[in-house]
LOROGU-791608 format. One record per residue (C-alpha): residue number from 1; residue in one letter; chain; x, y, z. Coordinates in nm, 2 decimals. Last residue first. Example, Ala and Ser with C-alpha at 12.3 -4.5 7.8 and 13.67 -1.06 7.14 Angstrom:
! LOROGU-791608
(2, S, A, (1.37, -0.11, 0.71))
(1, A, A, (1.23, -0.45, 0.78))
***
This chain:
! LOROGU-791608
(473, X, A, (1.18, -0.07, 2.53))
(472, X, A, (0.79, 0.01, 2.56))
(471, X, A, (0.75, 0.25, 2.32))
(470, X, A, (0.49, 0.08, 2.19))
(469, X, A, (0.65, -0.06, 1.88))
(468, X, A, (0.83, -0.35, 2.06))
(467, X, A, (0.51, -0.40, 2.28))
(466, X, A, (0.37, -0.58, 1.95))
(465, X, A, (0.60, -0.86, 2.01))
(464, X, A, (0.54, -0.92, 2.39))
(463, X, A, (0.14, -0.91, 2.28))
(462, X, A, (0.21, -1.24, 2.12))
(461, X, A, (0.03, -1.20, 1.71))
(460, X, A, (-0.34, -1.28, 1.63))
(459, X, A, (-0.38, -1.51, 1.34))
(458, X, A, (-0.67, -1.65, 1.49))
(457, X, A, (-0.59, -2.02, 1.36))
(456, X, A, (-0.28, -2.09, 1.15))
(455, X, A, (-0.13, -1.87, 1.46))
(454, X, A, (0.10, -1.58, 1.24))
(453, X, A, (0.43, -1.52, 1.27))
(452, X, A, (0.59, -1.17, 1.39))
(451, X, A, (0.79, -1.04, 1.07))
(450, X, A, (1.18, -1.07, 1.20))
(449, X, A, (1.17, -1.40, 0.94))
(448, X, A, (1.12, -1.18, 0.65))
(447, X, A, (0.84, -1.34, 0.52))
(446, X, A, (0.93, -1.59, 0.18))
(445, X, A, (0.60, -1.58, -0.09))
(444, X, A, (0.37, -1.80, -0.26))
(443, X, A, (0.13, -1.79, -0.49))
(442, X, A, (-0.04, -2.07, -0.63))
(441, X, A, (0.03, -2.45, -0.50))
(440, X, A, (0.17, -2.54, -0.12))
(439, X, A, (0.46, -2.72, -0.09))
(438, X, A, (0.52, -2.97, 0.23))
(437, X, A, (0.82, -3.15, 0.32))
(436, X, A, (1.04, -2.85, 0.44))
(435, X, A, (0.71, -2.64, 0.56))
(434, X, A, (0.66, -2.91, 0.85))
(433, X, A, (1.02, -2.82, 0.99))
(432, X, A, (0.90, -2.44, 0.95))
(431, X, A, (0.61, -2.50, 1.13))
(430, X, A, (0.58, -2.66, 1.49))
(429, X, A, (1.01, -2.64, 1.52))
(428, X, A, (1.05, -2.30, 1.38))
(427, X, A, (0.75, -2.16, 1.56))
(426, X, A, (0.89, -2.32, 1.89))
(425, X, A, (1.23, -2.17, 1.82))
(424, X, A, (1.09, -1.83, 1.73))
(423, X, A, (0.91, -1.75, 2.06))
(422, X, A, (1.16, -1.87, 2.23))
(421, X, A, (1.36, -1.61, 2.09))
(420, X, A, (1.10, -1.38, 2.09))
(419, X, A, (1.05, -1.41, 2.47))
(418, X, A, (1.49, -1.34, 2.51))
(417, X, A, (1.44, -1.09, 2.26))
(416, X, A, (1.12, -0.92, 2.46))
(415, X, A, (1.36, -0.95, 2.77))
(414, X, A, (1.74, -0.80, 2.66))
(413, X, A, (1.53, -0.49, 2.57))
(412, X, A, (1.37, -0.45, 2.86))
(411, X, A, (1.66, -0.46, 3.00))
(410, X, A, (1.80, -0.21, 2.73))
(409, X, A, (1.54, 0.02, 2.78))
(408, X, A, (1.58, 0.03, 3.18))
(407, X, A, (1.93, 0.10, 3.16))
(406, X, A, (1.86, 0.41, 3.03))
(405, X, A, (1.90, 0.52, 2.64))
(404, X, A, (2.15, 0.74, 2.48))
(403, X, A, (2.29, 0.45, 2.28))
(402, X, A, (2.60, 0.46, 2.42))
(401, X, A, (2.51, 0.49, 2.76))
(400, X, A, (2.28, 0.25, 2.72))
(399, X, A, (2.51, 0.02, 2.62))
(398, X, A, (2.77, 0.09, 2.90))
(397, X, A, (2.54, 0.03, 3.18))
(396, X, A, (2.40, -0.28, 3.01))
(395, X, A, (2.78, -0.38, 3.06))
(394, X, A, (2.83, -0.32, 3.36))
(393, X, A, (2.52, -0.54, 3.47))
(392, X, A, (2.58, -0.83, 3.27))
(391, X, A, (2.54, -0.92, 2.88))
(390, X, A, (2.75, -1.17, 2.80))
(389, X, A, (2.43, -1.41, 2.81))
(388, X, A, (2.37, -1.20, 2.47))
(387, X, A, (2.59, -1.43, 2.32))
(386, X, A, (2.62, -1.30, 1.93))
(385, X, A, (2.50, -0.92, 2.00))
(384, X, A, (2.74, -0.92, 2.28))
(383, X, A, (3.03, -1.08, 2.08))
(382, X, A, (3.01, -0.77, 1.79))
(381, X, A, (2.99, -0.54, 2.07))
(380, X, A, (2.72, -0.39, 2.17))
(379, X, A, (2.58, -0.03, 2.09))
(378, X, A, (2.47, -0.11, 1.80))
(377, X, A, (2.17, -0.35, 1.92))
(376, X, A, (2.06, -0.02, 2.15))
(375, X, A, (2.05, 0.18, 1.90))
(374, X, A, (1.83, -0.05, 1.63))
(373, X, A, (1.60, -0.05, 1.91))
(372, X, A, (1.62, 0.31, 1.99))
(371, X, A, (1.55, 0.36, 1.61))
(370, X, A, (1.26, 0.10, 1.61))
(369, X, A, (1.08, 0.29, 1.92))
(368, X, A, (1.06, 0.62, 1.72))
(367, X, A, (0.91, 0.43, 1.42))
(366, X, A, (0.64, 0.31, 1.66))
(365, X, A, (0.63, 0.63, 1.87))
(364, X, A, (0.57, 0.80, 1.49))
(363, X, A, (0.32, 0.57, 1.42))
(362, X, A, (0.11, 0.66, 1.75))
(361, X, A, (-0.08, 0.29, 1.78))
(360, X, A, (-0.44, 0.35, 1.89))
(359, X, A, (-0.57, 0.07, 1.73))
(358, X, A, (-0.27, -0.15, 1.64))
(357, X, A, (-0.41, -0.44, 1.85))
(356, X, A, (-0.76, -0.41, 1.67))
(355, X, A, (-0.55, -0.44, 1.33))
(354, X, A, (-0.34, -0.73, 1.38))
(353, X, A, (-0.66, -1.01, 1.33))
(352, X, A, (-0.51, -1.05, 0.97))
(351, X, A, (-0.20, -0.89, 0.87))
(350, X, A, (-0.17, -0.60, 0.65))
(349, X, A, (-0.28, -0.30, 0.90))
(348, X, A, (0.07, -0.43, 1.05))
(347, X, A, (0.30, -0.34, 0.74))
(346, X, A, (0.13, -0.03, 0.75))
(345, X, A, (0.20, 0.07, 1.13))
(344, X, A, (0.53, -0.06, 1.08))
(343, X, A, (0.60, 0.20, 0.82))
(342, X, A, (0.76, 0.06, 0.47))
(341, X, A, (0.89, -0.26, 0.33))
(340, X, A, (1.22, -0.14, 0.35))
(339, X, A, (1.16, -0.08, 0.74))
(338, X, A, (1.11, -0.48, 0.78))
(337, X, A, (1.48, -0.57, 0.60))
(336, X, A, (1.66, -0.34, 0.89))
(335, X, A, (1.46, -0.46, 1.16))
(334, X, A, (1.57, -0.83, 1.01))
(333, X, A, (1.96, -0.76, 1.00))
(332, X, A, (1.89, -0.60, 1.36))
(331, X, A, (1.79, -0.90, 1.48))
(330, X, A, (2.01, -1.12, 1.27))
(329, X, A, (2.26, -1.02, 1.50))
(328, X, A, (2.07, -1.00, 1.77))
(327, X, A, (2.08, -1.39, 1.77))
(326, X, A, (1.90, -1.66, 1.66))
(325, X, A, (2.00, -1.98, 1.66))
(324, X, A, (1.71, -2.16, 1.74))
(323, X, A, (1.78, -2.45, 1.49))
(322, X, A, (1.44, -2.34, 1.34))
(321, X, A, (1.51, -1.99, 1.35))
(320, X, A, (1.86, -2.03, 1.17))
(319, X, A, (1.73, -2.27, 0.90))
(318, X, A, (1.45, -2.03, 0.84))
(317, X, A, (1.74, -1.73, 0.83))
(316, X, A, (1.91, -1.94, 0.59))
(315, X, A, (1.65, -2.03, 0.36))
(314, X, A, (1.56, -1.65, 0.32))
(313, X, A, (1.89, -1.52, 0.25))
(312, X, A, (1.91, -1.79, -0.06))
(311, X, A, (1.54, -1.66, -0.16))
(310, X, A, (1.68, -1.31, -0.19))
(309, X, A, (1.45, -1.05, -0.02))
(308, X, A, (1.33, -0.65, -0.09))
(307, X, A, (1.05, -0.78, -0.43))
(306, X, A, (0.91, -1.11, -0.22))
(305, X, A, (0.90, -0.92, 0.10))
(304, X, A, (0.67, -0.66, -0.09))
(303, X, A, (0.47, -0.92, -0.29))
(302, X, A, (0.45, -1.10, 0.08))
(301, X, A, (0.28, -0.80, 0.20))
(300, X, A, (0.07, -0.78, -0.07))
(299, X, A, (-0.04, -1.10, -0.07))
(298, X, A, (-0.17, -1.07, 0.37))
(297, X, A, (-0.36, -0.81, 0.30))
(296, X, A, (-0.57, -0.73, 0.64))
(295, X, A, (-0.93, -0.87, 0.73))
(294, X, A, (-0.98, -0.51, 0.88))
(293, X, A, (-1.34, -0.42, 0.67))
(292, X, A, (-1.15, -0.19, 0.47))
(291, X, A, (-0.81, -0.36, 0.40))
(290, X, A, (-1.05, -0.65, 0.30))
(289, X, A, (-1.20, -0.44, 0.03))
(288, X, A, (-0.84, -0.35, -0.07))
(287, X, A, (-0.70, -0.64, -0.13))
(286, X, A, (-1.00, -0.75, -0.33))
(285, X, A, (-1.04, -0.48, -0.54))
(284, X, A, (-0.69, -0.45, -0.66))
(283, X, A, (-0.51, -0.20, -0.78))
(282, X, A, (-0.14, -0.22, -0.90))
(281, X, A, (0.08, -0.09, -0.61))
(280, X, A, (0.36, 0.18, -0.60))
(279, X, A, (0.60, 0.23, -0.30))
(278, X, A, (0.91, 0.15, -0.52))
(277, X, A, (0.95, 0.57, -0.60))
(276, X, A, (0.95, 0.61, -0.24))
(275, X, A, (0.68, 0.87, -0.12))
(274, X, A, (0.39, 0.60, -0.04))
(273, X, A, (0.09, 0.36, -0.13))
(272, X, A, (0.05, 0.52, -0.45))
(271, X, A, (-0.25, 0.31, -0.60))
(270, X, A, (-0.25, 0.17, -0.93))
(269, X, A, (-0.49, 0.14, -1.20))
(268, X, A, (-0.85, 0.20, -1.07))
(267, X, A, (-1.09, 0.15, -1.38))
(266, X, A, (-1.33, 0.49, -1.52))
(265, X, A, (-1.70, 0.37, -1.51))
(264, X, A, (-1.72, 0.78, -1.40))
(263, X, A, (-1.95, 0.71, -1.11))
(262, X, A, (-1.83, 0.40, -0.97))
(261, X, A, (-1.47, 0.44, -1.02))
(260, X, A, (-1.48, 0.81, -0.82))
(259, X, A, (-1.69, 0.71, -0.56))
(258, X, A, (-1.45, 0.45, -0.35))
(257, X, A, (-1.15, 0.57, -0.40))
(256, X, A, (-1.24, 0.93, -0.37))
(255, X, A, (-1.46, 0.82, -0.01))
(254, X, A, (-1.08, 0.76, 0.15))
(253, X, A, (-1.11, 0.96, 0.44))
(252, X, A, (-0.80, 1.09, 0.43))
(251, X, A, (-0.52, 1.05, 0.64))
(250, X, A, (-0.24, 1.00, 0.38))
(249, X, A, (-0.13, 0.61, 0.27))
(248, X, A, (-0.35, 0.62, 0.04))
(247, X, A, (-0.12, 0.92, -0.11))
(246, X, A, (-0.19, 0.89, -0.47))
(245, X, A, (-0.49, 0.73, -0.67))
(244, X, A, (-0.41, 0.64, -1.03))
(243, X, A, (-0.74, 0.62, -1.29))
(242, X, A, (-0.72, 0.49, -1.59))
(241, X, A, (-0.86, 0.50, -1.95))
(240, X, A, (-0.95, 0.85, -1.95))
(239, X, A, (-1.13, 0.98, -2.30))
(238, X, A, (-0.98, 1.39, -2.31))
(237, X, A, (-1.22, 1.64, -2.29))
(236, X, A, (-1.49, 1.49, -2.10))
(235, X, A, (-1.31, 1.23, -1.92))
(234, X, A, (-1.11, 1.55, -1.79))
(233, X, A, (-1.43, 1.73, -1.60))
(232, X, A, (-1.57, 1.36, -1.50))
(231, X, A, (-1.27, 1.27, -1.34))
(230, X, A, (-1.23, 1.63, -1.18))
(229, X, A, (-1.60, 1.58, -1.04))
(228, X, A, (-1.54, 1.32, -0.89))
(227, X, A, (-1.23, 1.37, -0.72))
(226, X, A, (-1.41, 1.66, -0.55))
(225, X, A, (-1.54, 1.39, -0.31))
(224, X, A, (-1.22, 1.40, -0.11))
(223, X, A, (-0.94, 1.57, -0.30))
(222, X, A, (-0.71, 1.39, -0.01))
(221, X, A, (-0.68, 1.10, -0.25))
(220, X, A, (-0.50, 1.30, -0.50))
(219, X, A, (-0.58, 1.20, -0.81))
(218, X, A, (-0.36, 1.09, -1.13))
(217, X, A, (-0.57, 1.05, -1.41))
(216, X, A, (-0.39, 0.82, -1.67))
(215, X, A, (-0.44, 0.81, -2.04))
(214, X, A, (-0.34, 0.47, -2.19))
(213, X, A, (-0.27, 0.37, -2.53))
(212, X, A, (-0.16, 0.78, -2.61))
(211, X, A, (-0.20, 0.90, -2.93))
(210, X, A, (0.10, 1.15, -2.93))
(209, X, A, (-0.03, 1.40, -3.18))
(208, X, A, (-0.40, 1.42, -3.13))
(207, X, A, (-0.35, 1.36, -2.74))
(206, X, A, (-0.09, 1.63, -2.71))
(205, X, A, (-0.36, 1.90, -2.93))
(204, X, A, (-0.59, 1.74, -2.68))
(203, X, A, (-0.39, 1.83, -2.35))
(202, X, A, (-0.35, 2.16, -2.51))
(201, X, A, (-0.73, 2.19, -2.59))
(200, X, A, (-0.76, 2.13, -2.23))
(199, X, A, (-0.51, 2.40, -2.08))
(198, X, A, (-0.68, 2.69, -2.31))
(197, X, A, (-1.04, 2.55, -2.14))
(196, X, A, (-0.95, 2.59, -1.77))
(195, X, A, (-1.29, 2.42, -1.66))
(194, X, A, (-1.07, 2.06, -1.60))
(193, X, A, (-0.83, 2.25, -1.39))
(192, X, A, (-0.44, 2.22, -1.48))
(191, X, A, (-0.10, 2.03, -1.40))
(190, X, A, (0.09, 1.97, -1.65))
(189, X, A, (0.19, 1.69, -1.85))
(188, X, A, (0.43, 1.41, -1.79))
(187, X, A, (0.47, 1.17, -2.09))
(186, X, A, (0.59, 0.80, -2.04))
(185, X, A, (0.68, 0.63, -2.35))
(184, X, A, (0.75, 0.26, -2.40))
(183, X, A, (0.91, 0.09, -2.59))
(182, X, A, (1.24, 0.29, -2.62))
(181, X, A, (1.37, 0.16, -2.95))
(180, X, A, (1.61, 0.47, -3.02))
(179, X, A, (1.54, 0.58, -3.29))
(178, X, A, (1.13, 0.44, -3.26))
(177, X, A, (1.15, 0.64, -2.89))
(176, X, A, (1.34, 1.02, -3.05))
(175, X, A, (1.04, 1.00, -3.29))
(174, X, A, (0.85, 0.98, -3.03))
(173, X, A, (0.98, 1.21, -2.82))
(172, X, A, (0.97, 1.49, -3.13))
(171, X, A, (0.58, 1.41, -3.12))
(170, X, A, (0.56, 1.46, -2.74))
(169, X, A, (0.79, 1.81, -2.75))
(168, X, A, (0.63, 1.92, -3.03))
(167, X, A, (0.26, 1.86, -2.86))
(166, X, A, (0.36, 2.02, -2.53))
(165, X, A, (0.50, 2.32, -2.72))
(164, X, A, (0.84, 2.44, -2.68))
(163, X, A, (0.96, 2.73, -2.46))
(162, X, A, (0.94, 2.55, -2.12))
(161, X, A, (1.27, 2.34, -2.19))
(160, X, A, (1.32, 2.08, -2.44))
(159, X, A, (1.32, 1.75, -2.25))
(158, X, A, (1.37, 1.38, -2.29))
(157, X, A, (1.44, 1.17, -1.95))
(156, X, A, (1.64, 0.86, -1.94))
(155, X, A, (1.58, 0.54, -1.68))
(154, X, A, (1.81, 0.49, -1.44))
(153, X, A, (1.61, 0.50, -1.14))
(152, X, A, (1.77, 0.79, -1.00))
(151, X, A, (1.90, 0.97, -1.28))
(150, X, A, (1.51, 0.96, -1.42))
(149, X, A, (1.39, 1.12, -1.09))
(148, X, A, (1.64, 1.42, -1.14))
(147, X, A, (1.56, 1.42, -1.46))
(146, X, A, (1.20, 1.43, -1.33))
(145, X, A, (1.26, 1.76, -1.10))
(144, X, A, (1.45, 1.93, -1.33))
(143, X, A, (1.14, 1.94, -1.56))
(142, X, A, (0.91, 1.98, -1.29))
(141, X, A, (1.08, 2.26, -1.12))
(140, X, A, (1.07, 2.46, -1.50))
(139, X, A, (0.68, 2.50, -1.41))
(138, X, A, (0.49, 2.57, -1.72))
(137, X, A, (0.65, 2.36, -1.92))
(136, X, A, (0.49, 2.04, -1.82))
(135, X, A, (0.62, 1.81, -2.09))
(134, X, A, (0.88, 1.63, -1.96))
(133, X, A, (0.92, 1.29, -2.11))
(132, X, A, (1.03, 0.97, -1.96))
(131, X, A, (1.14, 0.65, -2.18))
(130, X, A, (1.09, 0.33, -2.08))
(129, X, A, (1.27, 0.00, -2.19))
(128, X, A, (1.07, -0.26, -2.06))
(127, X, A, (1.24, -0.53, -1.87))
(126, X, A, (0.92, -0.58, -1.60))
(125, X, A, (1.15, -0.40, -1.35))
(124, X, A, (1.14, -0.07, -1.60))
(123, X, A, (0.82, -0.12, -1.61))
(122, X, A, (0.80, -0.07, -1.23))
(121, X, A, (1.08, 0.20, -1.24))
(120, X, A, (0.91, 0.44, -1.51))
(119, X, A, (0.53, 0.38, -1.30))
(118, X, A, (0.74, 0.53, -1.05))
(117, X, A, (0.85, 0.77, -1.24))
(116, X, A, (0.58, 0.90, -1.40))
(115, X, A, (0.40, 0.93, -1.03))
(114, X, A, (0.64, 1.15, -0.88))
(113, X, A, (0.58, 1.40, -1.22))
(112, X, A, (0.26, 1.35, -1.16))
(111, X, A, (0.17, 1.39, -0.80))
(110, X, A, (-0.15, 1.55, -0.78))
(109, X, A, (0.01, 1.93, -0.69))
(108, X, A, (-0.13, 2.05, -1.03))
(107, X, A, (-0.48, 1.87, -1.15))
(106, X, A, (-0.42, 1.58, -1.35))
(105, X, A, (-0.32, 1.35, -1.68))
(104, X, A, (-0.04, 1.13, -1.76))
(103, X, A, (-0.01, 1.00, -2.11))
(102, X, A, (0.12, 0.67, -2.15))
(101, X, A, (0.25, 0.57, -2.48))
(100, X, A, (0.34, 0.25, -2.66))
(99, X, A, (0.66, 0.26, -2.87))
(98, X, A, (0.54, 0.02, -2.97))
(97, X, A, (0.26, -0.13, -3.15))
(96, X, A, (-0.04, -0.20, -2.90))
(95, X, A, (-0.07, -0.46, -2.63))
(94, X, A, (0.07, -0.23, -2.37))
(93, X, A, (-0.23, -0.14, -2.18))
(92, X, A, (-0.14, -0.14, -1.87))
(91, X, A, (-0.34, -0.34, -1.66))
(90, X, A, (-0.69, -0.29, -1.53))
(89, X, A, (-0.86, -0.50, -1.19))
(88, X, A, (-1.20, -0.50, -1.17))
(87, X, A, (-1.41, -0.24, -1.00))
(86, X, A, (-1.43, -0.07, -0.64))
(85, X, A, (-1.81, -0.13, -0.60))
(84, X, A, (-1.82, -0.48, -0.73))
(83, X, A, (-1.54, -0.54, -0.44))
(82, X, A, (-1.73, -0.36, -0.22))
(81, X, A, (-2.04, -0.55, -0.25))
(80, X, A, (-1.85, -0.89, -0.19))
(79, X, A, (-1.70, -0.74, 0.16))
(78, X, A, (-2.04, -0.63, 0.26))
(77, X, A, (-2.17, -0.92, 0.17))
(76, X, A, (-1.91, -1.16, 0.35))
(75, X, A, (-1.97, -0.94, 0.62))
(74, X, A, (-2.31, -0.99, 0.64))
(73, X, A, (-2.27, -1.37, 0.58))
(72, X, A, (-2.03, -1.33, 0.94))
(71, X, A, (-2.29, -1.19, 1.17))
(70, X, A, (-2.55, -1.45, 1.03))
(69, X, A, (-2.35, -1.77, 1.14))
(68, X, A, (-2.58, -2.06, 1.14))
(67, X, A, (-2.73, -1.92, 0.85))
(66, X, A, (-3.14, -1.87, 0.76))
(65, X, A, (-3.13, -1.55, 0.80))
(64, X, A, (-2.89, -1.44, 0.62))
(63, X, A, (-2.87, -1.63, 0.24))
(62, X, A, (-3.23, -1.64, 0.31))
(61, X, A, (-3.31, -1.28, 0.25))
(60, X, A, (-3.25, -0.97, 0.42))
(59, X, A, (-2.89, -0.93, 0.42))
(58, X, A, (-2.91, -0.97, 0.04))
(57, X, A, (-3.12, -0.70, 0.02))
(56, X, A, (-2.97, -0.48, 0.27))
(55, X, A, (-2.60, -0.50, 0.05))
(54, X, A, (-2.79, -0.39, -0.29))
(53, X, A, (-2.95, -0.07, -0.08))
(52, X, A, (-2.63, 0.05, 0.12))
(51, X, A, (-2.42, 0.01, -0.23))
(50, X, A, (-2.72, 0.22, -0.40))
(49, X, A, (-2.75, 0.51, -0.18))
(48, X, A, (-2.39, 0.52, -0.10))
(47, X, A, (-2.27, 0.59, -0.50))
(46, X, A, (-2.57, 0.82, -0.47))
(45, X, A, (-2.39, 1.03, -0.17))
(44, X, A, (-2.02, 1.00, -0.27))
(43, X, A, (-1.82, 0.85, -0.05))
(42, X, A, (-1.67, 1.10, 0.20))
(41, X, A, (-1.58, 0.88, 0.47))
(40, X, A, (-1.88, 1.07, 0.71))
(39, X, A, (-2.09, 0.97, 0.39))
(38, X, A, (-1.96, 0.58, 0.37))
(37, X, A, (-2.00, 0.61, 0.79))
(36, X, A, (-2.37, 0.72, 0.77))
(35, X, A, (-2.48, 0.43, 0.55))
(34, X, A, (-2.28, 0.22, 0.75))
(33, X, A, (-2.51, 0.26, 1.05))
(32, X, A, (-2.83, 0.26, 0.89))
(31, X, A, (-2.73, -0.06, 0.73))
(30, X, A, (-2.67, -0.16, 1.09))
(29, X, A, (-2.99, -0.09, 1.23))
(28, X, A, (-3.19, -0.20, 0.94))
(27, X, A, (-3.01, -0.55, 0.94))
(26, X, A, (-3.10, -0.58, 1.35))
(25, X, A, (-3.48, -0.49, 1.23))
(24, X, A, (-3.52, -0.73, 0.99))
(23, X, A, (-3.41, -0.98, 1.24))
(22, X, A, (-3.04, -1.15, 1.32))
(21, X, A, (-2.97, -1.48, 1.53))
(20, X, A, (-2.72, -1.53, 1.76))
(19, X, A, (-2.67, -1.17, 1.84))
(18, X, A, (-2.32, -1.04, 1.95))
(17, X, A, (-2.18, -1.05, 1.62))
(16, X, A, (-2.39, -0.79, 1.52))
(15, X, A, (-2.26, -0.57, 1.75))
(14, X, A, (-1.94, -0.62, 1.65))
(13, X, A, (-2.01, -0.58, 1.27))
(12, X, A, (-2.13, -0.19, 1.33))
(11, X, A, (-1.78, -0.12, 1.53))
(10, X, A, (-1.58, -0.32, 1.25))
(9, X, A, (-1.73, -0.05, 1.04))
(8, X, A, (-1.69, 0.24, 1.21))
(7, X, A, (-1.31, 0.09, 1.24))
(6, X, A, (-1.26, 0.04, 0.86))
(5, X, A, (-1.39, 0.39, 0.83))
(4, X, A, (-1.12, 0.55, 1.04))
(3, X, A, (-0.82, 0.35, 0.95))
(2, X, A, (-0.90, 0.38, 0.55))
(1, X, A, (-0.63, 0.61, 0.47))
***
């Protein structure tokens, strides 16, 4: 969502990279600069007024100036003024006596219902016992639509049709929860405008009744600076106590996440990275300032490898790798593992140093390229994938036949493994030896060993790998 500011923004940073010492006048020139890309973005004019004005004080003073690396402080500002700008970090509040209830607010098309049950799943996960409830009668899809959801993820779903009430149907959930000893209670509403004053007083009469712990606006990030204005319209009528942004992972500009917090005071929650009902993540500042300014997100990606692989698979793939003993076997096993941890092009905008060799990157070539990949490896035989010296001229023929590739592909193929494999060997015997005997403290995280490895230094990937989502084979 962020692709096209984060690169107006790496532009301004180059250029101030390239002067060994920084003037008034330099800082000017670039604050200028990403003054006009926050507005192009969408942010919100005054919320850009002041972040532009806090960031060209500091850049101005001694902290800059007076550093051996100026370029990089700026940065560092920028990056610490966006993370005051996007807010702290706000759980769930489910501190209260249960059942605890979450009431889910927003215009219609937001992404609700979707929303409800992801945040069912997730809790779920966390060995809550959630219970759904489906109280936008005004469009019978929605009911159908979340029990369809709830079957899904195994969670249950209480409904009465479009003829009852909102506020019957969340105060008959309730008493349905405490029966039952649901725990938590998640209640879908209906879409509506925040000036449609009949809609409102519903969503209040619900409020009265169900008294949520949490009241959720769910926004579409594509609402651009509009976003505002419907945060301020609901907080109005109904006290928000969270904010969920949906489809960052959309092509908009991404000024809603930025503006909205700021001006209403209202907390990020969660951020729908996706249309899975897994692809949900809790907000964080941090993470997200440095998905901004291209510095990548390395802890969520390992969150996401952590969640899709077993430790015990893990351990044996390093032991594979560092024996170099790997095959196209557990080439495809690995492709397989990366694609349930979303799009490539994602997955890359998440590591460090990655993003500049992305730029450009068609994402549906990329995922285009993974399926001819994955067609090729199926094509051989069970021994070919295990010895792929087996693989001579006849048969390369045969593959590609199979595949519905040329020859070409699969020798091309047959040569980015043959670099990776090497590739992976001397990783496995410069690190993974050295991580045996050595454990790091706070979080840590297994990599599917098919992710590309990172240099401890620039953390710039081998161009051979990234050529595999190029269309290149």
């Amino acid at each position: 969502m962020f692709e096209s500011l984060s690169d107006k923004l790496q532009s301004v940073f180059d250029k101030l990279s390239s002067k060994g010492k920084l003037t008034e006048n330099d800082v000017n020139i670039a604050m200028r600069e990403v003054r006009l890309a926050l507005l192009e973005a969408d942010v919100n004019y005054k919320v850009v007024k002041e972040f532009v004005e806090k960031v060209k004080i500091r850049a101005i003073g001694a902290e800059v100036m007076q550093s051996l690396t100026p370029a990089q402080t700026v940065v560092k500002i920028v990056h610490e003024e966006l993370i005051e700008l996007l807010g702290k970090p706000a759980p769930l509040n489910t501190s209260s006596q249960p059942p605890i209830v979450i009431l889910l607010v927003g215009l219609q098309g937001a992404g609700k219902t979707t929303m409800a049950a992801k945040l069912a799943l997730r809790l779920r996960k966390n060995n809550q016992r959630p219970l759904l409830v489906a109280a936008d009668i005004y469009r019978p899809a929605a009911i159908k639509q979340l029990e369809v959801l709830g079957k899904q993820i195994d969670v249950p779903v209480y409904a009465e049709g479009t003829a009852t009430p909102p506020s019957t149907i969340a105060k008959n959930a309730l008493k349905l929860a405490r029966e039952k000893a649901y725990n938590i209670i998640l209640i879908d509403t209906a879409g509506r405008l925040q000036i449609d004053d009949t809609l409102m007083q519903e969503l209040e009469q619900v409020r009265m009744v169900a008294r949520p712990a949490d009241i959720l606006l769910v926004i579409d990030a594509m609402t651009g600076q509009e976003a505002v204005n419907v945060a301020e319209g609901f907080n109005a009528r109904v006290p928000l106590t969270g904010l969920i942004m949906t489809k960052i992972d959309g092509d908009a500009r991404g000024g809603a996440a930025l503006s909205v917090r700021q001006v209403t005071g209202v907390p990020i929650k969660f951020l729908g990275t996706g249309e899975k009902l897994a692809d949900l993540e809790p907000f964080d500042p941090e993470r997200l300032a440095g998905r901004i300014l291209g510095m990548g997100d390395m802890l969520s990606l390992i969150e996401r490898a952590q969640e899709n692989f077993s430790d015990v698979d893990a351990a044996t793939m390093e032991k594979r790798l560092s024996e170099g003993n790997f095959d196209f076997e557990d080439f495809l096993d690995q492709l397989k593992q990366i694609k349930k941890l979303g799009s490539i092009t994602d997955l890359l905008g998440m590591i460090p140093g990655v993003n500049k060799m992305t730029k450009g990157l068609d994402p549906q070539l990329a995922q285009d390229s993974l399926k001819k990949t994955e067609a090729i490896i199926n094509s051989m035989t069970l021994m070919e994938r295990r010895d792929p010296d087996l693989l001579n001229a006849s048969r390369r023929r045969r593959i590609a036949t199979g595949s519905g590739t040329t020859v070409q592909d699969v020798n091309m193929l047959v040569k980015q493994f043959r670099d990776m494999q090497k590739m992976m060997k001397q990783m496995g015997i410069m690190g993974l030896g050295r991580s045996k005997n050595k454990k790091k403290k706070g979080r840590q995280g297994r990599m599917p060993a098919g992710m590309p490895p990172q240099e401890s230094g620039g953390g710039m990937l081998p161009a051979n790998w990234m050529d595999m989502f190029k269309g290149g084979n």
